[in-house]
Each structure stands twice: as structure tokens, then as C-alpha cells.
C-alpha positions as CSV (number, residue, x, y, z in Angstrom):
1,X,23.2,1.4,18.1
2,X,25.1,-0.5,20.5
3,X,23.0,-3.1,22.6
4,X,24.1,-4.9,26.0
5,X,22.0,-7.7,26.4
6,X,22.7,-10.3,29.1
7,X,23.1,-14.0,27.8
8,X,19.6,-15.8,28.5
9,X,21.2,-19.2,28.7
10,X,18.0,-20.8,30.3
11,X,15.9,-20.4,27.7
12,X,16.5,-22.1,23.9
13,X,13.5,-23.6,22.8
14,X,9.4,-23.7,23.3
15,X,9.4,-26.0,26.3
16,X,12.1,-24.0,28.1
17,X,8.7,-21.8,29.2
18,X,6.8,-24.6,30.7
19,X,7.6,-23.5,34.1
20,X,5.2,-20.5,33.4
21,X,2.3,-22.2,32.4
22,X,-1.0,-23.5,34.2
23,X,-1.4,-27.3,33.4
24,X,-4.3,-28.9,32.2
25,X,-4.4,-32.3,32.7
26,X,-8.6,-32.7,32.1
27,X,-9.0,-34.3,28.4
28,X,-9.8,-31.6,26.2
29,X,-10.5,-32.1,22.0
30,X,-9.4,-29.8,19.3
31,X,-12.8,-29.2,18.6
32,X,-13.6,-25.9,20.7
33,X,-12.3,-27.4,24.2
34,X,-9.2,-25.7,24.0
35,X,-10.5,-22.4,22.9
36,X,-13.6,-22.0,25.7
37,X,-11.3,-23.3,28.1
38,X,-9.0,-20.4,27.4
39,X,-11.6,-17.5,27.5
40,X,-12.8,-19.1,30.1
41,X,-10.3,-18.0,32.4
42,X,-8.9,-15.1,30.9
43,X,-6.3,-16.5,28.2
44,X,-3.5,-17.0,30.6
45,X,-0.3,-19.5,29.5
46,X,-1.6,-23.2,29.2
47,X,-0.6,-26.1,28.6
48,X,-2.8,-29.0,27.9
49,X,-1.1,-32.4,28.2
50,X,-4.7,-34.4,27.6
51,X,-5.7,-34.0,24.1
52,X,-8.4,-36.6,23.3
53,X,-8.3,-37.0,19.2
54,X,-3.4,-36.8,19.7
55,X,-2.6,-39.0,22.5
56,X,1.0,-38.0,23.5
57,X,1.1,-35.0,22.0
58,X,0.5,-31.7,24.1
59,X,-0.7,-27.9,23.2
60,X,0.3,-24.6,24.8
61,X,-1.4,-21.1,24.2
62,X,-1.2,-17.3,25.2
63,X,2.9,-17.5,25.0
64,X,3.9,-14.3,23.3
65,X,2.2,-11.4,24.7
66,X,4.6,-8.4,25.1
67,X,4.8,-8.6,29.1
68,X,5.4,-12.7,29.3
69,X,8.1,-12.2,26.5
70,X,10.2,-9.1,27.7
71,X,9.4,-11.1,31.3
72,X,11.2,-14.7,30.1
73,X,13.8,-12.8,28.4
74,X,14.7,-9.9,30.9
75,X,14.7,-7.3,28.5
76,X,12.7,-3.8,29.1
77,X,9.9,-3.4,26.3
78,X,12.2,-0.3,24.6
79,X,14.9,-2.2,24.3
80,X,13.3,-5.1,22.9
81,X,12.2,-2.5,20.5
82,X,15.7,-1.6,19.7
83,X,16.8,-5.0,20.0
84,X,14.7,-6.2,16.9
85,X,15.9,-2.9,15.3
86,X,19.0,-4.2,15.5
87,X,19.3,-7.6,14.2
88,X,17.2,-6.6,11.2
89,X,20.5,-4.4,10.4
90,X,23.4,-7.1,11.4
91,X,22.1,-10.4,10.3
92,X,24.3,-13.7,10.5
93,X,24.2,-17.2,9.3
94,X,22.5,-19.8,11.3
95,X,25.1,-22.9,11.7
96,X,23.4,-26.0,9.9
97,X,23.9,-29.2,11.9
98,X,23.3,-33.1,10.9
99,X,21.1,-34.4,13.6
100,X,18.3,-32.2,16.3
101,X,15.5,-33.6,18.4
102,X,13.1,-32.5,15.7
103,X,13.5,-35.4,13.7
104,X,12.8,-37.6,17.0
105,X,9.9,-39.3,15.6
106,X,9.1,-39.6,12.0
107,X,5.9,-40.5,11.0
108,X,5.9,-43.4,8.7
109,X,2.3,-42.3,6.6
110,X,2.2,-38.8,7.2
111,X,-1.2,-37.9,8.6
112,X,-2.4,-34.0,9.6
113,X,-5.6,-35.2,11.4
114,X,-3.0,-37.4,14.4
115,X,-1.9,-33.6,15.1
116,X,-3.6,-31.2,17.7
117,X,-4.5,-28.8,15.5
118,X,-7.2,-26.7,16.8
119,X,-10.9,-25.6,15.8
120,X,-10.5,-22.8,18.2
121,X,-13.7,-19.9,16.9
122,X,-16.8,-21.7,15.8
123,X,-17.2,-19.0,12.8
124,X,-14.0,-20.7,11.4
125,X,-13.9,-22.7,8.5
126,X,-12.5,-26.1,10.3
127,X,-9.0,-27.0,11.9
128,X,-6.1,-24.6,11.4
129,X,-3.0,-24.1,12.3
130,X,-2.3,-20.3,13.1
131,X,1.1,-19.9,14.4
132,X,3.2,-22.6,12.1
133,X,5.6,-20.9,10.0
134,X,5.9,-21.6,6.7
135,X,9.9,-21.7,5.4
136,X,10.0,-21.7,1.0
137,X,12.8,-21.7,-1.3
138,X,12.5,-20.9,-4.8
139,X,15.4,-19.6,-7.5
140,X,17.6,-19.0,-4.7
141,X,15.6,-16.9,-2.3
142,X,14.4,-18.3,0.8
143,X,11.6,-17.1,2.7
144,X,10.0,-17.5,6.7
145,X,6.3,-16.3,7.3
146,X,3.1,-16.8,9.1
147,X,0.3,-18.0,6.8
148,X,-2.6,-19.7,8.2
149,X,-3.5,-23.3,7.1
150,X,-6.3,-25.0,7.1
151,X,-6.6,-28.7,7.5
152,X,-8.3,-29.9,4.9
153,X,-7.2,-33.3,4.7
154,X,-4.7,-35.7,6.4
155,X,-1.9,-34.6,3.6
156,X,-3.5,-31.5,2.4
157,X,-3.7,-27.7,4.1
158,X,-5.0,-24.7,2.0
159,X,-3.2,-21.4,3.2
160,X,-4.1,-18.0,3.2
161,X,-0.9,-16.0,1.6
162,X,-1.2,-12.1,2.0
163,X,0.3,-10.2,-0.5
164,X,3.9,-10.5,0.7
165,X,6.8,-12.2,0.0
166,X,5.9,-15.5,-0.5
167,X,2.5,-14.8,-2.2
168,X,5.4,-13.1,-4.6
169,X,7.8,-16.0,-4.8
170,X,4.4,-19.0,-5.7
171,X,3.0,-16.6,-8.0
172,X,6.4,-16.7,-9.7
173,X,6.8,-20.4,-9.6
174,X,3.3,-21.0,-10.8
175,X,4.0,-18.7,-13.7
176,X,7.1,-20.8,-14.9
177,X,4.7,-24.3,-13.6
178,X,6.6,-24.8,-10.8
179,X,5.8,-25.7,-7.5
180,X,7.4,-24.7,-4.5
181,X,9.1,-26.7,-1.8
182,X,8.4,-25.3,1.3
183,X,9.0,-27.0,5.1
184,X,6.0,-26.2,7.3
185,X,7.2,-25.5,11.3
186,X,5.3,-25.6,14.8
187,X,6.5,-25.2,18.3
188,X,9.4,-22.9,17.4
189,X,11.6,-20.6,20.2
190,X,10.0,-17.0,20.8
191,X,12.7,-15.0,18.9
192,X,12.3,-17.4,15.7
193,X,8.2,-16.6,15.6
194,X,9.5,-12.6,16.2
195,X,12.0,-13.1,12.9
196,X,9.3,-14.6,11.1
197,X,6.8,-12.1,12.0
198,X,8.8,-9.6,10.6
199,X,8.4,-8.4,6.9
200,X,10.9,-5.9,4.9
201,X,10.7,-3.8,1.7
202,X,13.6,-6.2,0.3
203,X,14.1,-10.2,0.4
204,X,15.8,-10.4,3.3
205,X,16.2,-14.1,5.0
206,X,14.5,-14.2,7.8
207,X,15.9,-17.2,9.5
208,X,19.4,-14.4,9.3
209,X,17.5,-12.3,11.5
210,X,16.5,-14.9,13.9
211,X,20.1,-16.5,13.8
212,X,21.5,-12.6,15.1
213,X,18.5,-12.8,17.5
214,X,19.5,-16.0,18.7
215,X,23.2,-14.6,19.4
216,X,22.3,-11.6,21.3
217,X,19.7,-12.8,23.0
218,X,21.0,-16.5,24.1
219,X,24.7,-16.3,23.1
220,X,24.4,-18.5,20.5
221,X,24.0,-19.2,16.8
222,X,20.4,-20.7,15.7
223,X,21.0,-24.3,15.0
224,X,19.3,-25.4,11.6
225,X,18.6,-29.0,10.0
226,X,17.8,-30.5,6.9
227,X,14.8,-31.9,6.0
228,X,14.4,-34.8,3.3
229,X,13.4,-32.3,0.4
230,X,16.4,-29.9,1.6
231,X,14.5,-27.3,3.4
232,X,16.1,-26.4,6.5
233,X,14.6,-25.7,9.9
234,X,15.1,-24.7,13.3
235,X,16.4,-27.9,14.9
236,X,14.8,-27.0,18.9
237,X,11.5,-26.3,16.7
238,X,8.5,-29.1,18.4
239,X,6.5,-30.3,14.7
240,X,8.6,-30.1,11.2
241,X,6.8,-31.1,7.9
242,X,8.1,-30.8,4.5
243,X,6.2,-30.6,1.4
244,X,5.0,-28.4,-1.8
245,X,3.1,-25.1,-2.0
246,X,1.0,-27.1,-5.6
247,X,-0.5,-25.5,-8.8
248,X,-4.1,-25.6,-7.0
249,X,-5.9,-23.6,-5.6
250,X,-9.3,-24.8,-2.8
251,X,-11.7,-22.3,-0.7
252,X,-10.2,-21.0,2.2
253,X,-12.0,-19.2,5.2
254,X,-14.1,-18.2,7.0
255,X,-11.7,-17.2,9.4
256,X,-12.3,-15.1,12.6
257,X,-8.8,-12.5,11.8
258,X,-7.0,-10.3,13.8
259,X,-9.4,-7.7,14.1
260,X,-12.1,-10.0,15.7
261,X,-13.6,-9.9,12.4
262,X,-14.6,-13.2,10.0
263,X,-12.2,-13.0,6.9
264,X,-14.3,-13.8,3.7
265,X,-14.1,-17.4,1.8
266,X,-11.5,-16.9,-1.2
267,X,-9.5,-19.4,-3.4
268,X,-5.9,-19.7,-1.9
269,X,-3.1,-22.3,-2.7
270,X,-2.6,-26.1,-1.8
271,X,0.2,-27.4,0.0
272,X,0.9,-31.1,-0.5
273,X,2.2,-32.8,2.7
274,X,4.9,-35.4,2.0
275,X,6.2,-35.8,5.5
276,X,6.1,-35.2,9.1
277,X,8.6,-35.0,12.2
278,X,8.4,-34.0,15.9
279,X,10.3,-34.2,18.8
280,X,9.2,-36.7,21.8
281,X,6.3,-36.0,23.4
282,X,6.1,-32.5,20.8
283,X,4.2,-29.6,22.3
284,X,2.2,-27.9,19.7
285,X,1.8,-24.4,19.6
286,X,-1.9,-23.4,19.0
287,X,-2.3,-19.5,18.9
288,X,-6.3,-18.0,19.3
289,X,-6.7,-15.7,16.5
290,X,-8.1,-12.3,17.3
291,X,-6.4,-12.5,21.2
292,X,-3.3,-10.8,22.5
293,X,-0.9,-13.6,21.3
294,X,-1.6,-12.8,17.9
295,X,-1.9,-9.0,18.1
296,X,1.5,-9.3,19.9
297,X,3.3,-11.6,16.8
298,X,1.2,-8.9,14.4
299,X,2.4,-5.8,16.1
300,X,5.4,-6.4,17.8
301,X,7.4,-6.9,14.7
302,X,6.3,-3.7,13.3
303,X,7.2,-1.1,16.2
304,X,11.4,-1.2,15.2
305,X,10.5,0.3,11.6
306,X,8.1,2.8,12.8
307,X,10.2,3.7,15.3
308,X,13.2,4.3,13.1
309,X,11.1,6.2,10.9
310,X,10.1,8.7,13.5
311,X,13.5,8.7,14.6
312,X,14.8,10.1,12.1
313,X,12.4,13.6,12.5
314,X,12.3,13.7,16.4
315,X,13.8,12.0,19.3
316,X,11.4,8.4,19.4
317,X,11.6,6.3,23.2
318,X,9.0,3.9,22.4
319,X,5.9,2.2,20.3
320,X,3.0,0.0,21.1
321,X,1.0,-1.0,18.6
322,X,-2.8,-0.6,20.3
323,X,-4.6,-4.2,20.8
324,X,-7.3,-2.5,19.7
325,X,-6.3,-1.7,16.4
326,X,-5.5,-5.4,16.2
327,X,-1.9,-5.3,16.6
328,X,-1.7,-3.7,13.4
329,X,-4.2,-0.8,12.4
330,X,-3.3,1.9,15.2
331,X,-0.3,2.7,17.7
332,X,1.0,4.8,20.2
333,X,4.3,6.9,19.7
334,X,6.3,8.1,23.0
335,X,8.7,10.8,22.1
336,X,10.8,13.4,23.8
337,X,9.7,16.6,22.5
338,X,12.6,19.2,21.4
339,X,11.7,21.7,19.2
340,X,8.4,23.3,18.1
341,X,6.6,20.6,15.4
342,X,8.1,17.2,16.8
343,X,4.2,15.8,17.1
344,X,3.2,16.4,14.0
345,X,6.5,15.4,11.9
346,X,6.1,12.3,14.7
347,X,2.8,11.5,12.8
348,X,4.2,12.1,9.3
349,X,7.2,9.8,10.0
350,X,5.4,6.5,11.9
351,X,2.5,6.2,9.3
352,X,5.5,6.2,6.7
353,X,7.1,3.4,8.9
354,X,4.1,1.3,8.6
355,X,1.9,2.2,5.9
356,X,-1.1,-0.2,7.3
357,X,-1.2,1.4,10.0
358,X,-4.3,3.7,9.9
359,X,-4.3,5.5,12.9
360,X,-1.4,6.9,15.3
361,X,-1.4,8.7,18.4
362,X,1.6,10.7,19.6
363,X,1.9,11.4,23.3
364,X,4.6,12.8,26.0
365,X,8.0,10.7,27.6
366,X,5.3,10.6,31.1
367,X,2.7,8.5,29.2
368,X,2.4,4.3,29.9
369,X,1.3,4.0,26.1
370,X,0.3,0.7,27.0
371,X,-2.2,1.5,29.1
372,X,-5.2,3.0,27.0
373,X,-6.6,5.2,30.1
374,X,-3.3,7.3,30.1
375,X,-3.3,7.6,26.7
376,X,-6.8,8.7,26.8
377,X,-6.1,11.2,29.6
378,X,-3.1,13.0,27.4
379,X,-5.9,13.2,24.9
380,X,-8.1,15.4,27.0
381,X,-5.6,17.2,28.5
382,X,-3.5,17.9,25.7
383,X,-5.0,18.0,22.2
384,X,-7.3,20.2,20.4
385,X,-8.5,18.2,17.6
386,X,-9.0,21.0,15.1
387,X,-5.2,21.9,15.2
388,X,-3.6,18.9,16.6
389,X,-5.3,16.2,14.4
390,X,-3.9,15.4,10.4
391,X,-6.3,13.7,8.4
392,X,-4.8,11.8,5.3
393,X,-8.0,10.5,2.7
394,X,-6.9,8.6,-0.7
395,X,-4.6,6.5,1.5
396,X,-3.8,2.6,0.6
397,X,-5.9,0.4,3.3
398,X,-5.1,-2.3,4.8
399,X,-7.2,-6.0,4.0
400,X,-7.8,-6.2,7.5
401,X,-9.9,-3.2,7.7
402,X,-13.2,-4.1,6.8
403,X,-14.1,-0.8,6.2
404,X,-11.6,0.4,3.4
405,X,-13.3,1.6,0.4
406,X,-13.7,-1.0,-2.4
407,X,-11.2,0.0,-4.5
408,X,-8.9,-0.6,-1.1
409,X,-8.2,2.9,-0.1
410,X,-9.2,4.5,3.6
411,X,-8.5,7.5,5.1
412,X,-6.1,7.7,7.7
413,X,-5.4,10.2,11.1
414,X,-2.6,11.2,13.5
415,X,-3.2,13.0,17.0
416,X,-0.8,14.8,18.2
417,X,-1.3,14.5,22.0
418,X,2.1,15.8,23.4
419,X,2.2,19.4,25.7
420,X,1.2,22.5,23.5
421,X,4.6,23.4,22.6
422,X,5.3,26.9,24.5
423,X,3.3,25.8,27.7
424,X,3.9,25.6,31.4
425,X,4.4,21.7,31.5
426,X,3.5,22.0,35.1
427,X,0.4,22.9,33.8
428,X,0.0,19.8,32.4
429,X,1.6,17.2,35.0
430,X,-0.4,14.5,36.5
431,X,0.4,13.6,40.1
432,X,-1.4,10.1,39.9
């Protein structure tokens, strides 16, 4: 796959999208201002530079939804696709440089409560911090994730790690007593949050990915610096801190998750704070769990794999993963039909690619998948559900879904909403 993608020279770090945003210049607190102010008015881009407990520091939400991001970049939602397809298969080296505007201002006690970290839901257990990105090291591997953390005191967070990677990597250190260093990052450009979204079946850097990204996309190579305990970070990034994923473990949750719903109270890791950078006058980067920005850093990531997998069975143009599956439980699947069977191999193929996923819909090249009334109308015009629907049961869940069995198994389904193969597709053409 060979991708032509113009230079975006303009943009290079979080601030580059100010331009876009709607300012709010009323003082707001952390403590549910921001968040009712939000859904308030429909979760547009904001930017609050009045935050009453962080004088001088400013917050901005909404920022990665599919549209704003294919919008700022100039790059059509397939290829985007494609595009994250492809740096996933050439990564490169990020160049590591001595000084960036991250380490701007150092704090001289380090202190998490200064920061605008939000109490957005009021079902939520306190302050967190839902779109920082956690970067690890440990025997040689390295490692860039979303975790949430909660704030739990003004050098201590307690994150939730799902069982990926890095939940791998501490449980590993803590079996040999080690801890493990980690740097903790806010405010970071769009395609580093995509690279860290991401998740393979192999240790594959992710800070690689975003360094390809970063070349395509901008034309050049993603600058890193080194932080005192010899993490390295994006050096554009707003907030840095550096510090240790400990051998304790503290309650973490409630949580209102992705799917709207509040995650349960469970005993998750420490992380031990030892230092804290920002640039001047830092813009923090305060996601709302359970609204498109989150669904769109969940999902997003996820559509290259299932599309490859269903590429490989039939010819695949496109994949949105539903917002109302969360971002992560369902999608849609635009293919070109060829040959007799292409829906339901379609199916077989994307649940493979993302074996969370629990349901997947499978419609014609005409269809918008991303809007949920054409999808709907290919269902009634197009499927039978006794022949067209596959029903999987015995299949590994997902923790998101609340409704998975206890023993974490659900069943899953795939509709098959393409043109009866055989038919008159003039038949079957809409003229809206």
C-alpha cells in the first residue's frame, strides 16, 4: 500500500488546533464546571483559559472526533484508515533531542492537585485524568497506553491497567519486586494519542508508530526528550511527569466507562509521582469519558486491523466503529461485493480483526456507515435475518460489556446487509 499524503506543515502539536475551538473565558472549576458546561452545548471543541483551582493553566475538550481530525489534517476518513494501516507496518525511530518546550517550567515540589484535572461525571470516583498517556520501560521493552488515573493525592494517582501490555509488563516487574519507571504525558499532538490508542498482538513500540505517523502526515520525524529518570517523551507534548508504577495496589473507580456505564470499584496499581513539567501557559487535555472523543481514540485505532482482516476475504472500502457500541463493541463494514458469499466471509473476517468487538454489520459501497439511518435502511431493505444473520455463542466478551456472562463469555452476531447476491441492484437503489 502506497500512500500520498500531503505534508500538514501547520499543524505539530495540541495548540496548533486552537483556531478551531470556542473560548471560554468565564471561570470554571474542575469540579463538574467543565463537564456541564460541555453537555451543555452539545460537546463542541473548547477551550477554557479560566480555571479557578490552576491559575495559568488552560483545558481543551471534544478534540478527536473522526470528522474534526480527518478535517485538521485533510485526509478522507478511508484513507486515514489506510493511513494507520500503514505506519503500523513501516515504523521508524523518533529522533531524540536535548532541550523541547515541555520542560518550560518545572515544578520545584511536584504537586497533582495545582493541575486541571477534571471531576467531569458525578458517578465518578474523584479527579482523573482520562486522556494522559502512560510511556513504561521495563527489561528493555517500552510501552505507550491510555490508562485512566485517578488523583488520589498531590504525588499519588491509582490507574486502571486493562489486561494489555503494560498490565503484562508491572505484573512482571512486581513478580521479580521491581517497580517500573514510567513517564506520565498530557496535551500530546493528535497522531501520538492515535499511536497510543493502538494495541497489537506483539510488543511493538508505539512511540515507532507515531514517529512514521509523524513523517507522513507532517513531514517530519517525532521529536523525543529525556526526562530525569530516562523516560522519553514527546517534546511538543503540553504536561510531562515522571515517576513509578509501585508494588501497591489502592481502590480505583467508580468510573462512568465508555459505554456510558459506571465501571465497578477494584484494587489497581499506585503510581508514585516524583516530578512534573509543562510548557508555558500548558493546555491540558481533559477528555469526557463515555462522549465521542473517547469512542473516537477507542475505535478509531481498531478499524486498520479489522479492515485488513476482511481484506484479505473480500474487497474492504471502509470501517466505523458504531458510537453506540462505544467505540468498541459494534461496527460497520463497507465492502464492494464480488462474488457470491463476500457478506458473510466479511463477518467471519472483521470479528477475527477485533475480537471485542461483539457485533458487526456489513452493508453495500452506497451506504454512509456513519450515519446510523442508512445503515438502518440497508437493514430493511436488504437482510433477511434468518439467512443473513450468524450468531456466534461461547465467544470471549469484552469487560466493557456489562452483560457478558460471569465466566466472561457473550455471544456475538454479524448481519450481512449487502444486495441479495443474484438480484436486480436497481431493485435495491435509493434515490435519496
Amino acid at each position: 500500500m502506497f500512500l500520498r499524503i500531503p505534508p500538514q506543515q501547520g499543524i505539530m502539536a495540541l495548540r496548533d488546533l486552537l483556531d478551531a475551538a470556542r473560548v471560554i473565558s468565564d471561570e470554571m472549576s474542575v469540579l463538574h464546571d467543565i463537564f456541564d458546561f460541555s453537555n451543555s452545548t452539545g460537546h463542541p471543541l473548547l477551550l477554557f483559559d479560566n480555571i479557578k483551582e490552576s491559575p495559568g493553566h488552560r483545558v481543551m475538550i471534544n478534540l478527536l472526533t473522526r470528522p474534526t481530525l480527518c478535517k485538521a489534517l485533510s485526509i478522507a476518513p478511508e484513507d486515514f484508515i489506510d493511513l494507520l494501516a500503514w505506519a503500523m507496518d513501516n515504523p521508524s525511530n523518533p529522533k531524540v533531542i536535548t532541550e523541547a518546550k515541555v520542560l518550560e517550567c518545572t515544578q520545584k515540589t511536584p504537586d497533582l492537585t495545582v493541575l486541571p484535572i477534571p471531576h467531569h461525571w458525578r458517578e465518578d470516583r474523584g479527579r482523573y485524568m482520562s486522556a494522559s498517556i502512560i510511556i513504561a520501560e521495563y527489561d528493555g521493552v517500552r510501552n505507550m497506553s491510555f490508562h485512566r488515573q485517578y488523583l488520589r493525592d498531590p504525588t499519588h494517582l491509582v490507574t486502571r491497567l486493562v489486561p494489555r501490555h503494560l498490565r503484562t509488563m508491572t505484573d512482571h516487574a512486581r513478580s521479580n519486586g521491581d517497580e517500573v519507571n514510567i513517564a506520565i504525558i498530557n496535551g500530546a499532538d493528535p497522531v501520538v494519542l492515535l499511536a497510543a490508542a493502538m494495541s497489537f498482538d506483539h510488543n511493538l513500540d508505539e512511540l515507532t508508530v507515531a514517529s512514521s505517523l509523524h513523517q507522513k502526515i507532517y513531514g517530519k520525524t517525532l521529536n523525543l526528550v529525556e526526562l530525569p529518570n530516562g523516560l522519553q517523551v514527546p517534546a511538543d507534548c503540553e504536561y510531562a511527569m515522571w515517576g513509578r508504577i509501585t508494588l501497591d495496589d489502592d481502590d480505583e473507580g467508580p468510573y462512568v466507562d465508555i459505554t456510558g456505564t459506571v465501571d465497578e470499584v477494584r484494587q489497581e496499581p499506585v503510581i508514585e509521582i516524583d516530578g512534573i513539567t509543562h510548557r508555558k501557559n500548558p493546555i491540558f487535555h481533559a477528555l469526557i469519558p463515555a462522549e465521542a472523543e473517547h469512542k473516537t481514540l477507542m475505535g478509531l485505532p481498531r478499524a486498520p486491523t479489522i479492515k485488513a482482516a476482511v481484506n484479505e476475504v473480500c474487497e474492504c472500502l471502509d470501517v466505523y466503529m458504531t458510537e453506540g457500541g462505544g467505540g468498541w463493541l459494534s461496527a460497520v463494514v463497507k465492502i464492494k461485493v464480488n462474488r457470491e458469499g463476500d457478506g458473510k466471509r466479511a463477518i467471519d473476517a472483521a470479528l477475527s480483526g477485533h475480537r471485542s468487538m461483539k457485533m458487526v454489520t456489513i452493508v453495500d459501497e452506497d451506504i454512509d456507515i456513519t450515519d446510523p439511518v442508512r445503515v438502518e435502511w440497508a437493514l430493511m431493505t436488504r437482510w433477511q435475518p434468518d439467512i443473513d444473520s450468524i450468531i456466534i455463542s461461547n465467544q470471549k466478551g469484552s469487560s466493557l460489556d456489562p452483560s457478558r456472562s460471569q465466566d466472561g463469555t457473550t455471544a456475538k452476531i454479524g448481519i450481512d446487509a449487502t444486495i441479495p447476491w443474484g438480484y436486480d441492484r436497481a431493485g435495491f437503489t435509493s434515490v435519496q
